[in-house]
NUGUMAR-604798 format. One line per 2 residues: their letters; for each residue x, y, z of N, C-alpha, C. Coordinates in nm, 3 decimals, padded with zeros to 5 digits. Layout:
<volums>
a = X,Y,Z,X,Y,Z,X,Y,Z; ...
</volums>
This chain:
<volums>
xx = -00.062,06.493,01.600,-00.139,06.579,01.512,-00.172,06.711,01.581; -00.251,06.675,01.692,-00.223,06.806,01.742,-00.128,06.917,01.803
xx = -00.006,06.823,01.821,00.090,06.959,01.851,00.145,07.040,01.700; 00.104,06.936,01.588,00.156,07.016,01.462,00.061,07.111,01.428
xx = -00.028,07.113,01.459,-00.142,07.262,01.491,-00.094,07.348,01.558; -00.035,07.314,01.693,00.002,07.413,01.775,00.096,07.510,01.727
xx = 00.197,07.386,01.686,00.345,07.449,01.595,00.256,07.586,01.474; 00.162,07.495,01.405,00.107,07.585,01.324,00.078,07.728,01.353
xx = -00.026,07.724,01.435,-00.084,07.828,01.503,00.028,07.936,01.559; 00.132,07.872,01.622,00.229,07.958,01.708,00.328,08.051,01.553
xx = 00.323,07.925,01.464,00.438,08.026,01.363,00.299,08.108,01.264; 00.200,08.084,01.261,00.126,08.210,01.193,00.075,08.321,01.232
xx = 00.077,08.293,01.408,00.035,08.390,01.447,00.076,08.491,01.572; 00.214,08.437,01.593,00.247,08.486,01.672,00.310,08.630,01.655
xx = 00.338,08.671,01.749,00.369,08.858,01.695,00.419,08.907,01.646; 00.560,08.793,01.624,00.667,08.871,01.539,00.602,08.849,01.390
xx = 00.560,08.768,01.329,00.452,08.746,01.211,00.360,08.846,01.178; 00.383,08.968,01.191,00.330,09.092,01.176,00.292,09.087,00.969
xx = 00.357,08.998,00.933,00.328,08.998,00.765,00.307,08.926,00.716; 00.207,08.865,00.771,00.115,08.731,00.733,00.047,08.806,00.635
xx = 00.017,08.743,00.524,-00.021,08.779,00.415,-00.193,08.702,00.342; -00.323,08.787,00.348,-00.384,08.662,00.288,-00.402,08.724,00.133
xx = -00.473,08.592,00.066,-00.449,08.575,-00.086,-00.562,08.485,-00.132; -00.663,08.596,-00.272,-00.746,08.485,-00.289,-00.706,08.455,-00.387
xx = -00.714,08.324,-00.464,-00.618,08.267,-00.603,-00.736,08.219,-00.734; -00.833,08.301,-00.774,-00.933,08.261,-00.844,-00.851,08.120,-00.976
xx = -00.886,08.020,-00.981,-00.815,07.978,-01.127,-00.871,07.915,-01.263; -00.775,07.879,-01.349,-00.831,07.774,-01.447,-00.754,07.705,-01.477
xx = -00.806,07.569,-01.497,-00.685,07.475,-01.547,-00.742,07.393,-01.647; -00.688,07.264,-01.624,-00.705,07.106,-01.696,-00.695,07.053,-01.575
xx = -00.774,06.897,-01.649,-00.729,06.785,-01.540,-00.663,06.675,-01.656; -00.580,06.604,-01.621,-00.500,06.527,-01.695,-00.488,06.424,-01.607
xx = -00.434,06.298,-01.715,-00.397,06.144,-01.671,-00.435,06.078,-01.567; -00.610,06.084,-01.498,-00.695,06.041,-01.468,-00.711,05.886,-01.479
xx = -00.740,05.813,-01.375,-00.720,05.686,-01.346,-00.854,05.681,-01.215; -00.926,05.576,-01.298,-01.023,05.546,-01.217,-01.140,05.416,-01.202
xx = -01.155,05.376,-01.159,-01.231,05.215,-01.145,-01.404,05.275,-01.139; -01.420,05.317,-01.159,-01.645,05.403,-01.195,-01.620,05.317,-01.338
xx = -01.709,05.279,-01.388,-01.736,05.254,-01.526,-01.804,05.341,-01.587; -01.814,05.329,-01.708,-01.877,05.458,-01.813,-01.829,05.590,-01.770
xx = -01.706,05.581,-01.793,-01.611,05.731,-01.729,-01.528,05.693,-01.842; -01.499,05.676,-01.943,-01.367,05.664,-02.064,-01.339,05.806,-02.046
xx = -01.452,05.971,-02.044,-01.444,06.058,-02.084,-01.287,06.067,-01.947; -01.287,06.016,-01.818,-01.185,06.054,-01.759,-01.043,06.100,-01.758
xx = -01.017,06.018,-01.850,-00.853,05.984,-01.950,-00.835,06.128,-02.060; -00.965,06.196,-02.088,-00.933,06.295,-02.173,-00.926,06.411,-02.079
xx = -00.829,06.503,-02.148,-00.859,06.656,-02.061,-00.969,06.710,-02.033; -00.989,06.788,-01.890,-01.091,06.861,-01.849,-01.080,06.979,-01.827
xx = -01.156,07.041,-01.880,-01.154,07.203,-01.799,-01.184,07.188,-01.659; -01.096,07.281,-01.595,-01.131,07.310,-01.482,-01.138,07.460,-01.388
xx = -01.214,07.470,-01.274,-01.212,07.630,-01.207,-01.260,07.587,-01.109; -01.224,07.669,-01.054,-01.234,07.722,-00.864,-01.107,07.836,-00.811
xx = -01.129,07.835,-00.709,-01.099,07.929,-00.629,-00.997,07.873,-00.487; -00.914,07.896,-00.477,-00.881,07.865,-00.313,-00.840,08.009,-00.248
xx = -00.830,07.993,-00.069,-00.768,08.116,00.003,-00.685,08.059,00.080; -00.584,08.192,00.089,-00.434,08.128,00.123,-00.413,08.238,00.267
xx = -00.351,08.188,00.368,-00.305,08.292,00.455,-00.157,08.218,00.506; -00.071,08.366,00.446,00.068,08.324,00.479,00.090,08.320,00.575
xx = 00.155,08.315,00.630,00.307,08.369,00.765,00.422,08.386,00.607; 00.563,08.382,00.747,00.712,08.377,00.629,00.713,08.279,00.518
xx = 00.734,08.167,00.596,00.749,08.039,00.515,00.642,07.923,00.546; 00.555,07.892,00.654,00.425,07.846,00.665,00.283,07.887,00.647
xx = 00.194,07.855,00.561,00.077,07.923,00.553,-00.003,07.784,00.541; -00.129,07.806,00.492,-00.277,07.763,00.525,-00.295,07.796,00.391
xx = -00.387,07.689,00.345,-00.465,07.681,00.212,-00.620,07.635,00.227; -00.710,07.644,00.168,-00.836,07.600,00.129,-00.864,07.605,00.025
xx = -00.886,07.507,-00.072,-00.921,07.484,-00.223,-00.965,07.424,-00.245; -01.100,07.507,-00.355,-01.187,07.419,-00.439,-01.173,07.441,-00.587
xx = -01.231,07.314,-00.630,-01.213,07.296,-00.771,-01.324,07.173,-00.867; -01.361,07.250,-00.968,-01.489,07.224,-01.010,-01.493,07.184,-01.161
xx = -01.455,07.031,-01.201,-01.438,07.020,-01.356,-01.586,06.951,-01.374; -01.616,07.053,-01.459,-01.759,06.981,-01.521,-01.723,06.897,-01.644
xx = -01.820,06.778,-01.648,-01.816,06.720,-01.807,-01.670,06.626,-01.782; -01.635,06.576,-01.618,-01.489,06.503,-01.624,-01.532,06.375,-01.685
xx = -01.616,06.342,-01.694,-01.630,06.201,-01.749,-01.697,06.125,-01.904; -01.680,06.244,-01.932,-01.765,06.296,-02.032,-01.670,06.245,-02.179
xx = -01.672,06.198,-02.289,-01.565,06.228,-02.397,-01.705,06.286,-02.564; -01.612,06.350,-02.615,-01.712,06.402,-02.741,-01.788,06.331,-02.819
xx = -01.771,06.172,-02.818,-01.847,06.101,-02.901,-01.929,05.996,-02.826; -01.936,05.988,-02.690,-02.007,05.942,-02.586,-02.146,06.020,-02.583
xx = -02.229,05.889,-02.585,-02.393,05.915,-02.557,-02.430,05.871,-02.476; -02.371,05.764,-02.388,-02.427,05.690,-02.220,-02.388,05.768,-02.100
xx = -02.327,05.889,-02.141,-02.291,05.978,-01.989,-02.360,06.121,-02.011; -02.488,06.157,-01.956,-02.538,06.217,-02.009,-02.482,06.367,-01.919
xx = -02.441,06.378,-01.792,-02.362,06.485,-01.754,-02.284,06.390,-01.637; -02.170,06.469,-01.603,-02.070,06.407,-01.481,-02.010,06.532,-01.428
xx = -01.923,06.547,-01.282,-01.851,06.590,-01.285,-01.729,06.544,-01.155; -01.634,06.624,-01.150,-01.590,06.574,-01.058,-01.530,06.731,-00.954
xx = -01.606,06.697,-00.810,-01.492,06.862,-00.737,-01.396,06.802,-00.621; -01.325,06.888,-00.559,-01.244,06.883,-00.457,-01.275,06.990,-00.360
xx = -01.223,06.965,-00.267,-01.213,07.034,-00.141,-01.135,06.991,-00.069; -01.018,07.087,-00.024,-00.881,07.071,00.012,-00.839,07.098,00.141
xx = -00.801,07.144,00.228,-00.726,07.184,00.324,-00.584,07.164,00.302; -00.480,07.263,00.336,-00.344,07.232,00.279,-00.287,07.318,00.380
xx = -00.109,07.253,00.385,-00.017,07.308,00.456,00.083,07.340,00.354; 00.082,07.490,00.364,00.188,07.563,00.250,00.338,07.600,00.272
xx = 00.379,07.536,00.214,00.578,07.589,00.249,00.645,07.636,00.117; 00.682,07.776,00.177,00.762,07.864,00.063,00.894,07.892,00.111
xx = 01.021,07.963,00.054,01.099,08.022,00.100,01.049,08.129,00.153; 01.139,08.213,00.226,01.092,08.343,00.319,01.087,08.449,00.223
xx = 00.964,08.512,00.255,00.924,08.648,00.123,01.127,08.723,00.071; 01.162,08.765,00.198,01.280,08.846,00.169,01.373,08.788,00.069
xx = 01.341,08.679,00.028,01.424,08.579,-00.017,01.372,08.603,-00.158; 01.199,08.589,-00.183,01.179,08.575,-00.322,01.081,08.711,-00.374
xx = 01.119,08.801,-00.289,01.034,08.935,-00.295,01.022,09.037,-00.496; 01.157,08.994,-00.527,01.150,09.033,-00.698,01.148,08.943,-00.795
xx = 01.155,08.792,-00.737,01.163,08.667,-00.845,01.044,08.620,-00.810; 01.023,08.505,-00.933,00.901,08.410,-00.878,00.938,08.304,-00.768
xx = 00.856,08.296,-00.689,00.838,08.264,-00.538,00.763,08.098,-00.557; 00.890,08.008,-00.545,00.817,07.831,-00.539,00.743,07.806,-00.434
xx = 00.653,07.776,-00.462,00.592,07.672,-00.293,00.528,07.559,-00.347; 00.530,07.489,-00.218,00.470,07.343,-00.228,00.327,07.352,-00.106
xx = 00.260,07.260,-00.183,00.142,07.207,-00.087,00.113,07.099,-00.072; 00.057,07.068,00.038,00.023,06.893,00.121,-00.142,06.926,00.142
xx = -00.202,06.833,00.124,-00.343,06.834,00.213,-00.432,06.739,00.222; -00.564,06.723,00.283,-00.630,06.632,00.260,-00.743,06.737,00.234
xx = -00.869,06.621,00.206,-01.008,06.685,00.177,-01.120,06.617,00.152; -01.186,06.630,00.082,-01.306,06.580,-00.035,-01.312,06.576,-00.196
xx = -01.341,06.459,-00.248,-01.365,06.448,-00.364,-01.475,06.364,-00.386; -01.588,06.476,-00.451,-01.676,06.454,-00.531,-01.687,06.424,-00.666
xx = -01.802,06.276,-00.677,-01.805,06.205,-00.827,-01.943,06.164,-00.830; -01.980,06.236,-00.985,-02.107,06.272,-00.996,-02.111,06.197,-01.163
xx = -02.190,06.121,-01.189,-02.176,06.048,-01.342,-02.326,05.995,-01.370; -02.446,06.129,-01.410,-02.606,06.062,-01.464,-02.564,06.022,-01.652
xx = -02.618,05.903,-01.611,-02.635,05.839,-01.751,-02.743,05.785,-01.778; -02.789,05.807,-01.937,-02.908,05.793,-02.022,-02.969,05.729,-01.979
xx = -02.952,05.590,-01.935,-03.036,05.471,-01.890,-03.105,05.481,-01.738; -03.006,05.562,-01.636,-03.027,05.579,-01.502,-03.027,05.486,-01.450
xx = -02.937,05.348,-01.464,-02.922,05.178,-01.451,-02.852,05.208,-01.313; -02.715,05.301,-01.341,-02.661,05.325,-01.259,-02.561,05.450,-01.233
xx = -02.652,05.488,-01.211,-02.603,05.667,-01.163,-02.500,05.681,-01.049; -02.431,05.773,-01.082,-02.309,05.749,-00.969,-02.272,05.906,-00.875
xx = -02.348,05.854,-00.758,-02.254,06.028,-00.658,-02.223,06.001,-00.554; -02.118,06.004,-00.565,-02.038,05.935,-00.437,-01.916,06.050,-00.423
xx = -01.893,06.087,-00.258,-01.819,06.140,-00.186,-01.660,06.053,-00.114; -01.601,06.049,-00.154,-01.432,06.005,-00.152,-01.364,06.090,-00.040
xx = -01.288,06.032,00.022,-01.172,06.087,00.115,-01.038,06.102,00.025; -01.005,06.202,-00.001,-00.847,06.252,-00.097,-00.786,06.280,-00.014
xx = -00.621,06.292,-00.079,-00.527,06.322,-00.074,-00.462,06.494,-00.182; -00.437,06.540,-00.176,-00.346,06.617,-00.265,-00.209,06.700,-00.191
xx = -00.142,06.712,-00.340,00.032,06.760,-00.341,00.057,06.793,-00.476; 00.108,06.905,-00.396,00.117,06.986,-00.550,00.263,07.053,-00.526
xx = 00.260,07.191,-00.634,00.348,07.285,-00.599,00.332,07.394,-00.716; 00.408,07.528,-00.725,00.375,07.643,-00.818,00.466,07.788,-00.776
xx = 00.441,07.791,-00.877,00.541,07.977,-00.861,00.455,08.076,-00.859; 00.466,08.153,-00.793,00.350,08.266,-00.769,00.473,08.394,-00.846
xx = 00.384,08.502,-00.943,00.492,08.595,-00.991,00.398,08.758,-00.942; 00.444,08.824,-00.879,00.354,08.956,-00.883,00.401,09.051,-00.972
xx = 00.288,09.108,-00.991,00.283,09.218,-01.113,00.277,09.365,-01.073; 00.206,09.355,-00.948,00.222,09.484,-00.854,00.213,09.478,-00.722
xx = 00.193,09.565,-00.613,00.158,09.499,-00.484,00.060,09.411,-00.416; -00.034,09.409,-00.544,-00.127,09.324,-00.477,-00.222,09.236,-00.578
xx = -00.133,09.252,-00.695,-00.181,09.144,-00.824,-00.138,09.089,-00.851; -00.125,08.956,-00.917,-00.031,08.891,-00.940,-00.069,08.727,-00.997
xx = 00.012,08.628,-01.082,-00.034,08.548,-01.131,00.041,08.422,-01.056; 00.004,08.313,-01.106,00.071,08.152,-01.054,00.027,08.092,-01.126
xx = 00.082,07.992,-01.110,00.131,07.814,-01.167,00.094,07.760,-01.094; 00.060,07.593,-01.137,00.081,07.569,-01.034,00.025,07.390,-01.062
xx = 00.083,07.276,-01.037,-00.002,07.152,-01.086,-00.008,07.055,-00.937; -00.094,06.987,-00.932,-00.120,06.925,-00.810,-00.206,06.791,-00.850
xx = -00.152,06.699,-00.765,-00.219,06.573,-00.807,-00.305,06.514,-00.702; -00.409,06.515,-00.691,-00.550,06.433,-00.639,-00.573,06.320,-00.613
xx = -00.573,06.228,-00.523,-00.618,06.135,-00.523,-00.726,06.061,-00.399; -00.804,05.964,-00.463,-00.913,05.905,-00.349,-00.828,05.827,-00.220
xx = -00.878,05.831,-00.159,-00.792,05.721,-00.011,-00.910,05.671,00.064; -00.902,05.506,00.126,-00.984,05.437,00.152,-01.019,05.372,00.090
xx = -01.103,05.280,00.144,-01.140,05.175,00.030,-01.332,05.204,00.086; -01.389,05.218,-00.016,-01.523,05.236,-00.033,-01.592,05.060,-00.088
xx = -01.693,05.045,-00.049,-01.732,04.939,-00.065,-01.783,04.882,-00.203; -01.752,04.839,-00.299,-01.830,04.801,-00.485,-01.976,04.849,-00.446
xx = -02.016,04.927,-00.514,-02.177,04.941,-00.501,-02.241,04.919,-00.642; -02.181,04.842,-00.753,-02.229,04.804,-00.848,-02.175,04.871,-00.978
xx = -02.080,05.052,-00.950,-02.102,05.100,-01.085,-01.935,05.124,-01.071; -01.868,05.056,-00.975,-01.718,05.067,-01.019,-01.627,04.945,-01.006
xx = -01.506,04.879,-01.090,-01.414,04.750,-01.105,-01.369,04.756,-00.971; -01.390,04.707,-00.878,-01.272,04.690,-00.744,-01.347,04.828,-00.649
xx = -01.308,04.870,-00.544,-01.385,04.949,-00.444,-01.345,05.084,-00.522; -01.421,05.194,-00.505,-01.427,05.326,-00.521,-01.317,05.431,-00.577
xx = -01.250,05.443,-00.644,-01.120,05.500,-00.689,-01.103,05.614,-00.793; -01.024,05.742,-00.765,-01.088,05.842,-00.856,-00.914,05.892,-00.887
xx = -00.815,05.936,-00.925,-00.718,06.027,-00.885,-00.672,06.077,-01.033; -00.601,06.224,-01.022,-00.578,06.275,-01.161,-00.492,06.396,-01.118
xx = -00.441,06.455,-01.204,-00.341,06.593,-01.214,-00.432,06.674,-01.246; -00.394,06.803,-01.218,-00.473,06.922,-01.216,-00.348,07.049,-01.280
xx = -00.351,07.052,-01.364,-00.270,07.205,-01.391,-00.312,07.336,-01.426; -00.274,07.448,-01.346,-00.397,07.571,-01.303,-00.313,07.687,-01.372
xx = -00.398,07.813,-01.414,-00.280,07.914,-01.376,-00.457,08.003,-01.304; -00.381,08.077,-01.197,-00.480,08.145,-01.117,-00.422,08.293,-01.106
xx = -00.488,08.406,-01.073,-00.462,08.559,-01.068,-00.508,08.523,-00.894; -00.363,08.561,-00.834,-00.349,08.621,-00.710,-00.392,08.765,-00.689
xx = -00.456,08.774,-00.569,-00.493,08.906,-00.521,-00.490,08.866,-00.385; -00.385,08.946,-00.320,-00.303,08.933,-00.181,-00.360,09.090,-00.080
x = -00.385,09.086,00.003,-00.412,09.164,00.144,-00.284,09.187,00.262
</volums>
């Protein structure tokens, strides 16, 4: 683990890397096809709005990600009265791989992302029998096309799938130990430095 830092560190920052690029990616999405063992979450299975923000710092073809993301009302469905607010966020760390700018400098530009993080699950209901906020160890992997519009604006794609890892102990308000995971599909306005 740590020499793949090193590797990291050496290809983002070493000198010839003079065009490391950073990028903040404000977005909005959905969350879709949500699977999860919390009870009184049906609202999970339906689409969510979602927003946040991540920051990106390139090199050529390796960069660095940090992303958050904030769906209110994930557990929520329109004709539900026992979930009186929920939500669910993330917090990411990611390792970004693109082709080399020279490569996708006038087309849209694919990349993929790997990471781990945090996922937060938050579910007050009417009764307060059993309220649920609990902090999860995730996974996410995604990928997206970034398109620019000028030198330093520009839009993306982009869908990535979430999931809990570990096993958390039954604390009364979920089927089997702790479990949260779902798709996320974004489009975000790049603004690059």
């Amino acid at each position: 683990m740590r020499v793949g830092f090193l590797v990291l560190t050496i290809l983002l920052f070493s000198p010839a890397r003079t065009s490391a690029e950073w990028q903040i990616r404000p977005f909005l999405g959905v969350t879709f096809a949500a699977s999860t063992t919390f009870v009184l979450a049906e609202g999970a299975a339906s689409p969510n709005v979602v927003f946040g923000v991540s920051g990106r710092l390139l090199g050529d073809v390796i960069g660095i990600d940090v992303d958050f993301g904030h769906a209110p009302g994930f557990f929520q469905s329109g004709d539900q009265e026992l979930v009186l607010g929920s939500s669910a966020m993330t917090l990411t760390g990611n390792v970004v791989l693109t082709p080399p700018r020279r490569l996708t400098e006038y087309i849209l530009g694919p990349y993929l992302v790997v990471g781990a993080g945090l996922m937060q699950v938050r579910i007050d209901q009417s009764f307060d029998a059993l309220p649920v906020a609990s902090t999860l160890p995730a996974l996410d992997v995604g990928g997206g096309v970034n398109g620019f519009l000028s030198e330093r604006v520009g839009l993306s794609w982009e869908a990535r799938y979430f999931r809990s890892v570990g096993e958390k102990p039954l604390r009364g308000y979920s089927i089997g130990p702790e479990y949260l995971s779902f798709w996320r599909a974004s489009m975000a306005l790049v603004i690059r430095r």
